[in-house]
C-alpha positions in Angstrom: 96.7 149.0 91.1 97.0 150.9 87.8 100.5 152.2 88.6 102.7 150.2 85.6 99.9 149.9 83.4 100.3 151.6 80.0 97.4 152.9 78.4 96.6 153.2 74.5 95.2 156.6 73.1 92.2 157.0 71.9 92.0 156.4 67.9 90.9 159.4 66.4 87.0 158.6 64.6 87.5 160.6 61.3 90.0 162.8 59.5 88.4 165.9 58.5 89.6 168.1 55.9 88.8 171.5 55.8 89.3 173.6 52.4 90.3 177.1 53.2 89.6 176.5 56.9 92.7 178.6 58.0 92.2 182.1 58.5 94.5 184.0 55.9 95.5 187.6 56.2 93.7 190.5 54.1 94.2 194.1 53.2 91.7 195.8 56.3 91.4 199.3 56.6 93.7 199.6 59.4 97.5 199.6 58.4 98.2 198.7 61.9 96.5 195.1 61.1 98.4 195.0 57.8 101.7 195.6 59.2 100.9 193.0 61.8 100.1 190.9 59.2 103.0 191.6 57.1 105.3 190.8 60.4 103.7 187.4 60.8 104.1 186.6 57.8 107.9 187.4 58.0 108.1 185.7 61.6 108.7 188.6 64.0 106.0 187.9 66.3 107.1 190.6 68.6 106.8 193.4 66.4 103.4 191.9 64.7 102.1 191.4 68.7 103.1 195.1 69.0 101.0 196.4 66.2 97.8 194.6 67.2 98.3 195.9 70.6 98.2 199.4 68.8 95.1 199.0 66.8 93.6 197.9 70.1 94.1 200.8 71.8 92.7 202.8 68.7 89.5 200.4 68.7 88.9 198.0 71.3 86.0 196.7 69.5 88.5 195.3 66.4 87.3 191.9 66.0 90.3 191.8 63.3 93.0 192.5 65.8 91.6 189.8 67.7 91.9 187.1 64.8 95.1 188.7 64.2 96.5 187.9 67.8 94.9 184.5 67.5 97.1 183.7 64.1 99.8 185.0 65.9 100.0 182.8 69.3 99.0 180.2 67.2 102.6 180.0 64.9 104.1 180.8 67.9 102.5 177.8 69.5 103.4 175.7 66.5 107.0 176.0 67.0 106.9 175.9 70.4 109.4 172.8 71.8 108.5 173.7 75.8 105.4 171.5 76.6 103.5 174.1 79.0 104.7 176.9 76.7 102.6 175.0 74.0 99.4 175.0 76.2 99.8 178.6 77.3 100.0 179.8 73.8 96.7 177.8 72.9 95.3 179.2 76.0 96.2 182.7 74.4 94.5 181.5 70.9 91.5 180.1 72.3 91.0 183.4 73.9 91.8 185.8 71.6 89.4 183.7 69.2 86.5 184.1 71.6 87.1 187.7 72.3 86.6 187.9 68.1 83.5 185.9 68.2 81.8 188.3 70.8 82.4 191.4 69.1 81.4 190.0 65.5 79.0 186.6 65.9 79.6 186.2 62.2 83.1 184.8 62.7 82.3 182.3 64.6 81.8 179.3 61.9 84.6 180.9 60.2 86.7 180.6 63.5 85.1 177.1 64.2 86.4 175.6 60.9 90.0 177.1 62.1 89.6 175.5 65.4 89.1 171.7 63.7 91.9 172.3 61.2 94.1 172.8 64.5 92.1 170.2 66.7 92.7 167.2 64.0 96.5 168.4 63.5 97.1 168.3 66.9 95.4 165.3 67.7 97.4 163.6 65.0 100.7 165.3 66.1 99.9 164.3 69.6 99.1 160.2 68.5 102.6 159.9 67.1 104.2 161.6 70.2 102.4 159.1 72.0 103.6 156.1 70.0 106.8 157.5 70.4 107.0 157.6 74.2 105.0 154.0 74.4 108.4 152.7 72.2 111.0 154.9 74.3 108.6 154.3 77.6 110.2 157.6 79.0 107.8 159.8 81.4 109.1 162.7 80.2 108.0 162.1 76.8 104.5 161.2 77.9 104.1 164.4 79.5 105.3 165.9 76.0 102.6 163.8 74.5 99.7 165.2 77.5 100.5 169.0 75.9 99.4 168.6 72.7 96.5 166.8 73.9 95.5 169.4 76.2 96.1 172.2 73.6 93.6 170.4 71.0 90.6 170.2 74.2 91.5 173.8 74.8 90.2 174.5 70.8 87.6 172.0 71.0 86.2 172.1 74.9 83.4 169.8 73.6 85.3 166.9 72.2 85.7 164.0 74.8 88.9 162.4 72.1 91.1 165.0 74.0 90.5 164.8 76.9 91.0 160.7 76.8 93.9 160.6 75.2 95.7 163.8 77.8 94.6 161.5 80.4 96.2 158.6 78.7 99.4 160.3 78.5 99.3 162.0 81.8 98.5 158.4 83.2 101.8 156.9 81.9 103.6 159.8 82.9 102.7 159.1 86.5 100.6 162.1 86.8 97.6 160.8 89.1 96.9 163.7 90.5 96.6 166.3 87.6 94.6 163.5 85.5 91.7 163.7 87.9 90.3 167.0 86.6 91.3 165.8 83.4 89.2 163.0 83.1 86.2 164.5 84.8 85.8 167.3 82.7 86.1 164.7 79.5 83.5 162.4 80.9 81.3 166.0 81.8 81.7 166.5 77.9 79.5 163.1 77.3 78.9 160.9 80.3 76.3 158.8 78.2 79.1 158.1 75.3 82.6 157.7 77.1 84.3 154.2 77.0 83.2 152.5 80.7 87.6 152.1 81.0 87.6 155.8 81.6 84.6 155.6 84.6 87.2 153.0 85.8 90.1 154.7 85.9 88.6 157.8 87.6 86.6 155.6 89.7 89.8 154.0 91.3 91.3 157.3 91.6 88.9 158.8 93.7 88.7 155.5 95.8 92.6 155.8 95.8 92.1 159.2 97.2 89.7 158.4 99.7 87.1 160.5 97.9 84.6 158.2 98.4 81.2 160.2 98.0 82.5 161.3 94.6 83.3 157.8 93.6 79.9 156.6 94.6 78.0 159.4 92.6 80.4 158.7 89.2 79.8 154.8 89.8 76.3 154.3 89.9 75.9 157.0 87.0 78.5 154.7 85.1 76.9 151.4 86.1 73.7 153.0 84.8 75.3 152.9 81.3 77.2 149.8 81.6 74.8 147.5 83.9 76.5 144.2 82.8 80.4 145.7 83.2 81.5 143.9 86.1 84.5 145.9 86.7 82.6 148.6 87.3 79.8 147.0 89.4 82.7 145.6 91.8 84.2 148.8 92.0 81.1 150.3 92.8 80.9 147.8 95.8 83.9 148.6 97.2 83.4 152.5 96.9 80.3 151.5 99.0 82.2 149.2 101.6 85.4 151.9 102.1 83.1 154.8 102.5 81.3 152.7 105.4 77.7 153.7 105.0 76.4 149.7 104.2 73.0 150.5 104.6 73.0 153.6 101.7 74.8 150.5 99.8 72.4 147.6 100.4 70.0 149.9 99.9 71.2 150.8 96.2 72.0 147.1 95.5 68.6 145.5 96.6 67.0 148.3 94.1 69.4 147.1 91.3 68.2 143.2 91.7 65.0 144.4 92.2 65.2 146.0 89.2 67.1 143.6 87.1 66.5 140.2 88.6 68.3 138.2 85.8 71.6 140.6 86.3 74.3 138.0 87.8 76.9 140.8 88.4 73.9 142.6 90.4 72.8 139.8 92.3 76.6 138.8 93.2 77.3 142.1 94.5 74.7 142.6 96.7 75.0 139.1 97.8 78.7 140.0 98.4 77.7 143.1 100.4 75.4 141.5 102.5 78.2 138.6 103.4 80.4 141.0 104.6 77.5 142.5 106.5 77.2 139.1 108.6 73.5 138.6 106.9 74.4 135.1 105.8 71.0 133.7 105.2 70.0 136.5 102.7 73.5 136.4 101.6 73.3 132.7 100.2 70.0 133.5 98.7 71.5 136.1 96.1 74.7 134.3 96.2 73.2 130.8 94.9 70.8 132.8 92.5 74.1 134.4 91.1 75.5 131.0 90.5 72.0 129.9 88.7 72.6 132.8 86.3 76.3 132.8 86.1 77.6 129.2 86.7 81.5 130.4 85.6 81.4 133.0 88.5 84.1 131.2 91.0 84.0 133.8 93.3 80.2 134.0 93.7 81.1 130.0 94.3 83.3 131.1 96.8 81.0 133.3 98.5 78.0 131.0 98.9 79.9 128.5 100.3 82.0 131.1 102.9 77.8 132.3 103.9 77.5 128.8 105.1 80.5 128.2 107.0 79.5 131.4 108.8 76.2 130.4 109.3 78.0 127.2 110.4 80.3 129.4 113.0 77.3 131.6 114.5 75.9 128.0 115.3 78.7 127.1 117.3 79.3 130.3 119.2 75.9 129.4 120.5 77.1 125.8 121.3 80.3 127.2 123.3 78.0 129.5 125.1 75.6 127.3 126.4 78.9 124.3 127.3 80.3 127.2 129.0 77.6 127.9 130.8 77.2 124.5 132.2 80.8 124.6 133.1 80.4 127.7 135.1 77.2 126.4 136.9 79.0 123.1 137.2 75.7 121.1 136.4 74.5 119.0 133.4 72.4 120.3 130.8 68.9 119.7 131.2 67.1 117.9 128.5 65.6 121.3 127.2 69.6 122.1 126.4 70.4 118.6 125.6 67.8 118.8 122.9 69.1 122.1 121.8 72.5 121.6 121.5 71.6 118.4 119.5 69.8 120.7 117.2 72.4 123.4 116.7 75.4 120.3 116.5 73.2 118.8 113.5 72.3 122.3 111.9 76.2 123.3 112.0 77.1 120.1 110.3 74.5 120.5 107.8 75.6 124.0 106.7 79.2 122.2 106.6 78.0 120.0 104.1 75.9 122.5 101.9 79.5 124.7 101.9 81.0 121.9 100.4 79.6 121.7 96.7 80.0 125.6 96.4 83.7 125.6 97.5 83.9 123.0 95.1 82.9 124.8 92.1 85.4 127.6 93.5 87.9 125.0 93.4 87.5 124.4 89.9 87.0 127.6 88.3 89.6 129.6 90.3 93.0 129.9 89.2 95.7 129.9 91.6 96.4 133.6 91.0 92.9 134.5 92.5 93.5 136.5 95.3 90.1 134.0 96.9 92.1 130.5 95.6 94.3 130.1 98.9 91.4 131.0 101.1 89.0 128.1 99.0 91.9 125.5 99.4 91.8 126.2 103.7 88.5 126.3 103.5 87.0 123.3 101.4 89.8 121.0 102.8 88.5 122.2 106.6 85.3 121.3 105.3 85.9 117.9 104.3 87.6 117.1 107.9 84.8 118.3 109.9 82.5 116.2 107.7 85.1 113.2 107.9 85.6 113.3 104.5 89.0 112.0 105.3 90.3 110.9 101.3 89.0 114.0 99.7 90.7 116.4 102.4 94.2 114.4 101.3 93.5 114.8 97.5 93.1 118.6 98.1 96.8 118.6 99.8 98.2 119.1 96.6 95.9 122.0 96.3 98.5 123.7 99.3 101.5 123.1 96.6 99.9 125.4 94.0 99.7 127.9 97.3 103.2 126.9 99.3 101.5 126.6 102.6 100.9 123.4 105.0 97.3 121.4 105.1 95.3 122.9 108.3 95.9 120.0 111.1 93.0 117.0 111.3 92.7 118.5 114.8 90.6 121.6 112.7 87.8 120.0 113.2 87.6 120.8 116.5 88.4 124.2 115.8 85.3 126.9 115.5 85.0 127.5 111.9 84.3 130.8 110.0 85.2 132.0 106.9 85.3 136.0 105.2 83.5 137.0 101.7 85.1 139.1 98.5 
């Protein structure tokens, strides 16, 4: 869960300073534009709205007028205290600036160099807001902080910084739902360039949401920039698992290890995957190969050895079917049966055995925290009964402190045996 985590903005890559980059009122030929002008400058944005909207209606084609409007919203956006007033009045600039651009093309770098002077100022009022809110944690303030961010994307529609840092803010201001568009119209801006923490965060959202095809598309695009991020690779996984479709996921996994054979996150996941798709054999082959590669992975440890112990258990469900079958016929097994049970008994304990090192391994590298620890501590000390390893299942009891449960009864070993995968 990302609920009460607290997320940093993103530090702004330069400070650009622009000479003469805001637009500054002239003399025009249209005293309707000079006595909005000469309102702005005095602060009545009413009556300087008022006269713009008047040389409108004498020339809808004044690209003037249009900058005009712009400056306008844009001191009235400045002293705006309301946060959605402050994006509706950059809405209004951003529009009005466009509207100029069409009607003269020539603006437009002039307009452009406005735009940065008012991206960078907001960015920068927008950082402190947000170092603010971090120190007063308040959610209000964080959704202060999201306005100016969005305000600065609205000016700059191409600059992924914006859209990062609203979804920051919106993120600590426990806006999940609203930071969804957020986030994918920042990563639209540069999927090839945006920090992998961002794929991750929309990635559990749309898991979160049960939006499962649209986390599988933005995964394996992210994992296709950031093969050896293993957050992102297990996330991927278990978009795959919740959206049910296993074979679309082996599928996509076996390509990946085909691909990139010496990738350990690769080869553990699809290992994983097929685990919890009860192919045990070919799960232990990527599992142990995983281990090879990434010998401080516990949980690919813990995985290897939990393929075996279900190997172990499919054994015995064929033992119990054949000793119930002889109890139902009431007869005694023929030698054909005698001979195969023999074989199954000493292939079941053989599996126990090779579970052993693996859980082992686990053992070691886990820390109690890990959500897999418990299950290795039931598991490697049932191991150890059913192979009578009597004095290492009692040195693993202390194992059950670190967890607060009991030891599993000696009697386990007669107990069919099986064991789940992460």
């Amino acid at each position: 869960m990302i609920v009460s985590r607290r997320y940093s903005f993103h530090a702004l890559l330069c400070a650009v300073f622009l000479a003469g980059a805001v637009l500054t009122g002239c003399a025009t030929g249209d005293p309707n534009i000079n006595e909005a002008e000469s309102a702005l400058e005095d602060g009545n944005y009413e009556a300087a709205l008022e006269s713009v909207e008047r040389a409108l209606e004498t020339n809808p084609e004044n690209a003037q007028a249009y900058l005009t409007r712009a400056d306008i919203y844009q001191d009235q956006a400045t002293e705006a205290s309301d946060p959605e007033e402050r994006v509706r009045l950059y809405e209004q600039v951003a529009e009005a600036q466009q509207q100029a651009i069409e009607i003269n093309p020539e603006l437009e770098s002039e307009i452009q160099g406005q735009r940065q002077f008012a991206y960078i100022d907001l960015m920068q009022q927008g950082a402190q807001k947000f170092n603010e809110a971090q120190e007063a944690g308040e959610e209000a303030l964080f959704q202060e902080t999201a306005s100016f961010f969005t305000s600065a994307r609205l000016l700059e529609p191409d600059s992924s910084g914006a859209y990062i840092n609203e979804a920051y803010a919106r993120l600590n201001a426990g806006e999940r739902e609203e930071v969804i568009p957020v986030l994918e119209q920042g990563i639209e801006t540069s999927p090839d360039t945006v920090d992998a923490n961002l794929y991750s965060i929309l990635g559990s959202l749309y898991v979160q949401n049960e939006r499962y095809d649209d986390a599988i598309t933005l995964l394996d695009e992210a994992t296709g920039f950031y093969t050896d991020n293993r957050e992102l690779q297990e996330l991927r996984l278990n978009a795959y698992t919740a959206s049910g479709n296993v074979e679309e996921a082996l599928s996509a996994y076996s390509e990946q290890v085909e691909a990139n054979p010496e990738n350990p996150i690769f080869r553990y996941n699809y290992g994983s995957l097929l685990l919890n798709d009860e192919q045990y054999e070919e799960a232990a082959a990527q599992l142990e190969r995983a281990t090879e590669l990434n010998p401080e992975n516990g949980d690919a440890f813990f995985n290897l050895g939990a393929s075996y112990v279900n190997q172990a258990a499919n054994l015995d469900e064929e033992i119990s079917e054949i000793e119930e079958r002889l109890r139902e016929e009431e007869r005694e097994a023929t030698e054909e049966e005698r001979e195969r049970l023999e074989t199954l008994s000493g292939e079941r304990q053989g599996l126990i055995e090779q579970s052993i090192p693996p859980f082992e391994q686990a053992y070691d590298l886990l820390e109690p925290s890990s959500p897999n620890y418990s299950t290795v501590c039931r598991e490697l000390y049932r191991s150890y009964v059913l192979v009578e390893r009597t004095e290492d299942a009692e040195e693993l009891e202390s194992c059950f402190d670190d967890i607060d449960e009991t030891p599993p009864g000696m009697e386990s070993s007669e107990e069919e045996n099986g064991s789940g995968g992460q």
